[in-house]
C-alpha positions in Angstrom: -5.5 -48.0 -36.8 -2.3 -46.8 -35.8 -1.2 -48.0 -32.7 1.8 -46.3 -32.4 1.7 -43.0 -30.3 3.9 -40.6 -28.6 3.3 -38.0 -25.7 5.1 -36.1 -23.2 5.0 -37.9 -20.2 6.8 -38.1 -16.7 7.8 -41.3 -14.9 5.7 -41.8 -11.8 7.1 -45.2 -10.8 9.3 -48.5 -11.7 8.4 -51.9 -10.7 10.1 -54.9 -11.8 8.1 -58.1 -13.2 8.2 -61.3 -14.2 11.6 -61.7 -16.8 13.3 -59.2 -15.9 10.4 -56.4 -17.5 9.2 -53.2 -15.6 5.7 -51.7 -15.1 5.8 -48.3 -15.6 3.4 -45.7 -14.3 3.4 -42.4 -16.2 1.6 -39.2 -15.9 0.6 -36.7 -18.9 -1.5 -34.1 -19.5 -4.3 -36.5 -20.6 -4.0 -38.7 -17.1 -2.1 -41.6 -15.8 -0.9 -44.3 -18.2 0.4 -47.8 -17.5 2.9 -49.2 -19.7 5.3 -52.5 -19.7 9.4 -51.9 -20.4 10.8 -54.8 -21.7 14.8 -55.4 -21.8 16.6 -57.0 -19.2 20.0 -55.1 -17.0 21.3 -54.1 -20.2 18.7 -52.2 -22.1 19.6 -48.7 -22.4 16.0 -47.6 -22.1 16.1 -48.8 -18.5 18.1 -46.1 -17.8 15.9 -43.7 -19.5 12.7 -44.7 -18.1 13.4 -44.2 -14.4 11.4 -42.4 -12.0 11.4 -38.6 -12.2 12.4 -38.4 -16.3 10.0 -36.7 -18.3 10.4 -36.5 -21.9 8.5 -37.5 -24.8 6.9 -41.6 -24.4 6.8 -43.9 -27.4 4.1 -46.3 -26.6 2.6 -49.1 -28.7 -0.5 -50.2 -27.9 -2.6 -53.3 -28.2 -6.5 -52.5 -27.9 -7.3 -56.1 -28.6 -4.9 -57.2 -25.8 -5.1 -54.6 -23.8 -1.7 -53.9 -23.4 1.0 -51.3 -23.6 4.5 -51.5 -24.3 7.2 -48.2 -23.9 9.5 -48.6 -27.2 11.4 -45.7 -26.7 12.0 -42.8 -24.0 13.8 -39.5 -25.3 14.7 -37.7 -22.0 14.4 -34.4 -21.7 14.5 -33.3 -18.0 16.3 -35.4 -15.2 17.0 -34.4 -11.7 20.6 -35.9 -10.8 20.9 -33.9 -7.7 17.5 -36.3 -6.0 20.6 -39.3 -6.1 22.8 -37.1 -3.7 20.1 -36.3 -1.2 18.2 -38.7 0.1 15.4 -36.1 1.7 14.9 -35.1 -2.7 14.7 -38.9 -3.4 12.2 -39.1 -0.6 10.2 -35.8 -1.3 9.6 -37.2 -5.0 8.8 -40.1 -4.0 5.6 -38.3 -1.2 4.2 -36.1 -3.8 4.6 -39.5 -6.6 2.4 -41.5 -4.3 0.0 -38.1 -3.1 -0.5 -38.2 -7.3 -0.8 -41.9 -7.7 -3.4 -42.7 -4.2 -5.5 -39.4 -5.5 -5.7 -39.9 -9.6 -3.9 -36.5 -10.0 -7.0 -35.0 -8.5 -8.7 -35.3 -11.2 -6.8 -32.9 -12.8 -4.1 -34.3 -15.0 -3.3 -31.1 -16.7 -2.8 -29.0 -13.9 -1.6 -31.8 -11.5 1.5 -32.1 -14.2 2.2 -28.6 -14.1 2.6 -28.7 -10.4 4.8 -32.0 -9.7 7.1 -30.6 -12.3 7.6 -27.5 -11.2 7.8 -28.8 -7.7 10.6 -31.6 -8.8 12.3 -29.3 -11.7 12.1 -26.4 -8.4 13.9 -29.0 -5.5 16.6 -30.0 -7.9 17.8 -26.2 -8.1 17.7 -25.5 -4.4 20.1 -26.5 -1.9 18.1 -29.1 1.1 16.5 -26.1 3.3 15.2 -25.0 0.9 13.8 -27.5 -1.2 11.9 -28.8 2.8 9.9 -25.6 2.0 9.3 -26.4 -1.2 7.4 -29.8 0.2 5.3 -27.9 2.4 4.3 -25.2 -0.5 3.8 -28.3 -2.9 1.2 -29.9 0.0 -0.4 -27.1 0.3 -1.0 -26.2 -3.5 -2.1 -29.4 -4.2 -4.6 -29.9 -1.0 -5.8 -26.6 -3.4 -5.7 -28.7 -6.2 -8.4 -31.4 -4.4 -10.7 -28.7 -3.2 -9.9 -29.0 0.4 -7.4 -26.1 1.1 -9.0 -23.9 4.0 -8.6 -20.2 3.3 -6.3 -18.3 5.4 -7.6 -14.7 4.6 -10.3 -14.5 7.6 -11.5 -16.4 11.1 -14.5 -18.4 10.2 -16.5 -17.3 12.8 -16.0 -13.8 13.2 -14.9 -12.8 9.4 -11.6 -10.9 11.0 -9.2 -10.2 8.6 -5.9 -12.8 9.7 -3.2 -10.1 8.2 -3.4 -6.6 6.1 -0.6 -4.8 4.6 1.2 -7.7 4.5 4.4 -8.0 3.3 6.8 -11.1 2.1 7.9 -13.2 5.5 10.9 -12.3 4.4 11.2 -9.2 4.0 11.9 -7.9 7.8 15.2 -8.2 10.1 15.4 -12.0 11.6 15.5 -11.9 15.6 18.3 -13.2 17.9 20.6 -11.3 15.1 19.7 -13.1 12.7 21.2 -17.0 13.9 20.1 -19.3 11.8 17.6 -21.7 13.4 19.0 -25.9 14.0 19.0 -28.3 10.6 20.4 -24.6 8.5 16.8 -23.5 8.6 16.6 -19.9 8.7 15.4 -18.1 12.1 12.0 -16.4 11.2 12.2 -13.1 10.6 9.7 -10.7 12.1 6.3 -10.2 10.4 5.7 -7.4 8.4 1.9 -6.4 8.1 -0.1 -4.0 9.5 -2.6 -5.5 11.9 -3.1 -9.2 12.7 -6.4 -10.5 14.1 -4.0 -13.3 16.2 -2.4 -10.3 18.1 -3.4 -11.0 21.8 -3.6 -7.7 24.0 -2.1 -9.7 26.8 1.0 -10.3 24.7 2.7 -14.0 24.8 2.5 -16.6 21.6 -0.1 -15.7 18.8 -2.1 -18.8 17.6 -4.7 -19.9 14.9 -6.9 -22.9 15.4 -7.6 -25.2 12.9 -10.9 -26.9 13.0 -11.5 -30.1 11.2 -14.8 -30.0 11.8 -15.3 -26.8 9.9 -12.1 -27.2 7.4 -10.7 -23.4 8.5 -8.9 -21.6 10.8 -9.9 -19.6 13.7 -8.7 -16.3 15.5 -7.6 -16.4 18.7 -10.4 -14.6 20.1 -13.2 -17.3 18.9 -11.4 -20.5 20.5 -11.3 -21.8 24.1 -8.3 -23.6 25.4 -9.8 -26.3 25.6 -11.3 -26.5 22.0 -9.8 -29.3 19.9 -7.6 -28.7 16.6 -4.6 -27.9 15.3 -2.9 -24.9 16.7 -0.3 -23.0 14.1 1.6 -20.2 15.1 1.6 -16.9 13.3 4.6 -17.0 10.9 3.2 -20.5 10.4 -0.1 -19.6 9.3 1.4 -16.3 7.3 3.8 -18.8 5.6 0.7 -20.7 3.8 -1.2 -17.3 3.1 2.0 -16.3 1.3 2.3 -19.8 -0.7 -1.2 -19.6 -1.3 -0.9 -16.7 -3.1 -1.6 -16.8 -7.2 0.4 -13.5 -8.2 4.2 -13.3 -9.6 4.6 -11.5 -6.4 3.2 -13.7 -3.9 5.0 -17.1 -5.2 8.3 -14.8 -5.1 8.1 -14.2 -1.8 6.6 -17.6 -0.8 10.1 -18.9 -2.0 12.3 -16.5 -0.5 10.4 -17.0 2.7 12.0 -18.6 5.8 10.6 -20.5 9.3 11.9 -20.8 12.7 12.9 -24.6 13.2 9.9 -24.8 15.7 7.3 -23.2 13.6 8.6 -25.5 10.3 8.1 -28.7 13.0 4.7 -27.4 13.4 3.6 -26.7 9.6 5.2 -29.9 8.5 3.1 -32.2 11.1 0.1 -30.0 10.0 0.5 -30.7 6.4 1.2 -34.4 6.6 -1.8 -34.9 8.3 -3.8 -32.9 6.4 -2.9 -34.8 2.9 -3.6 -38.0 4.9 -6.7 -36.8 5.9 -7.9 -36.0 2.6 -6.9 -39.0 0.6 -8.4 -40.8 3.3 -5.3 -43.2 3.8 -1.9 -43.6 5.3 1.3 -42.5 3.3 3.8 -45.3 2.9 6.4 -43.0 2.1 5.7 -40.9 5.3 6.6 -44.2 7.6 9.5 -45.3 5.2 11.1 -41.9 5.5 10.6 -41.3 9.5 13.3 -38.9 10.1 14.3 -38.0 6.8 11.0 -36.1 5.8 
């Protein structure tokens, strides 16, 4: 039997053993595989098989032993720009353990497709933007594990959230257009038609989200004293946009911007929702207070 094979494959993580080898976690379209690097300082393929590489893997395997060993690594996508910014580094290294604590959700192929376009798509952008690229990877892969509450309609009275929507980012931003503290961009004004948040009284326009029920609720069906997650209205149009499917909607998902206040907001909603749904706390959330 041939134990020789070879796969495309992306480097999950690195850790060093006994002797100066690595354990190696990779992820391909087939699912997760564990592999040993041997070499000390000097090998050349150390440098190949770091985390965030993908390429093609050159494994032998020993089915009597149970072992695997990584005899070569031909790189064919890195991200150099992840060792100048430490929120990058730290943004892999959240969605590397999201896809590690949950088994790629049970969906190898499609989870592989996702981390690399979210890790090929943050080494292009400049910081700001690649922070909204986090929150649009969090919530496509909370889609990905079957929990992602819709954002079309209130639960309890089937309202319709927006209509004739357009992208976020389409309309004039307020205050003349000053961008927002930490270079994020000042929310522009919404552009749809109706919104089921719109309170006749005027003031702030909310959504609640209910953990109890997984979904979101208008304005009109929640008391103020009614537990659960409140999200603005750009904020909850932001994930309706990134939720989208369509050449269209993911276009203007990335060309979207949010108010520093209402990014605070859909970041601390998103963290906890991933938690939530793995069912465990995120090491690299606490390692990177302040960064993420």
């Amino acid at each position: 039997m041939n134990r020789n094979v070879s796969k495309e494959a992306l480097v999950l993580s690195v850790k060093e053993t006994a002797q100066d080898n690595r354990s190696v976690r990779l992820l391909t379209k087939e699912g997760m595989e564990w592999a040993t690097l041997f070499g000390g300082p000097k090998s050349k393929l150390r440098g190949a098989v770091s985390p965030w590489n993908r390429g093609v893997a050159y494994i032998y395997k020993n089915e009597e032993k149970q072992s695997a060993k990584i005899t070569d690594f031909d790189v064919k996508k890195y991200h150099p720009t992840f060792r100048e910014s430490l929120f990058k580094s730290f943004a892999a290294s959240l969605a590397g353990e999201i896809v590690l604590k949950s088994s790629a959700a049970g969906s190898p192929e499609q989870c592989y497709v996702l981390l690399n376009g979210f890790l090929d798509g943050m080494d292009l952008l400049g910081e700001d933007e690649a922070r909204l690229g986090l929150l649009r990877f969090l919530w496509r892969y909370l889609d990905l594990l079957g929990v992602r509450p819709q954002t079309q309609f209130c639960s309890r009275c089937q309202k319709e959230f927006f209509s004739g929507s357009a992208a976020l980012g389409d309309g004039p931003a307020p205050n003349g257009g000053a961008a927002a503290e930490n270079g994020l961009a000042a929310a522009p004004s919404s552009n749809y038609s109706k919104s089921a948040l719109e309170s006749p009284a005027g003031g702030k326009r909310l959504a609640l989200y209910s953990p109890a029920e997984n979904s979101f609720v208008c304005q009109d069906c929640f008391s103020l004293q009614e537990k659960g997650t409140r999200l603005s209205e750009p904020a909850l149009f932001y994930l309706a946009m990134s939720g989208g499917t369509s050449a269209a909607d993911l276009a203007a998902a990335r060309k979207a911007r949010l108010a520093q206040g209402d990014y605070g907001q859909l970041k601390a909603f998103l963290y906890e929702l991933v938690e939530s749904a793995l069912g465990t706390r995120l090491r690299t959330l606490e390692s990177g207070k302040g960064i993420l």
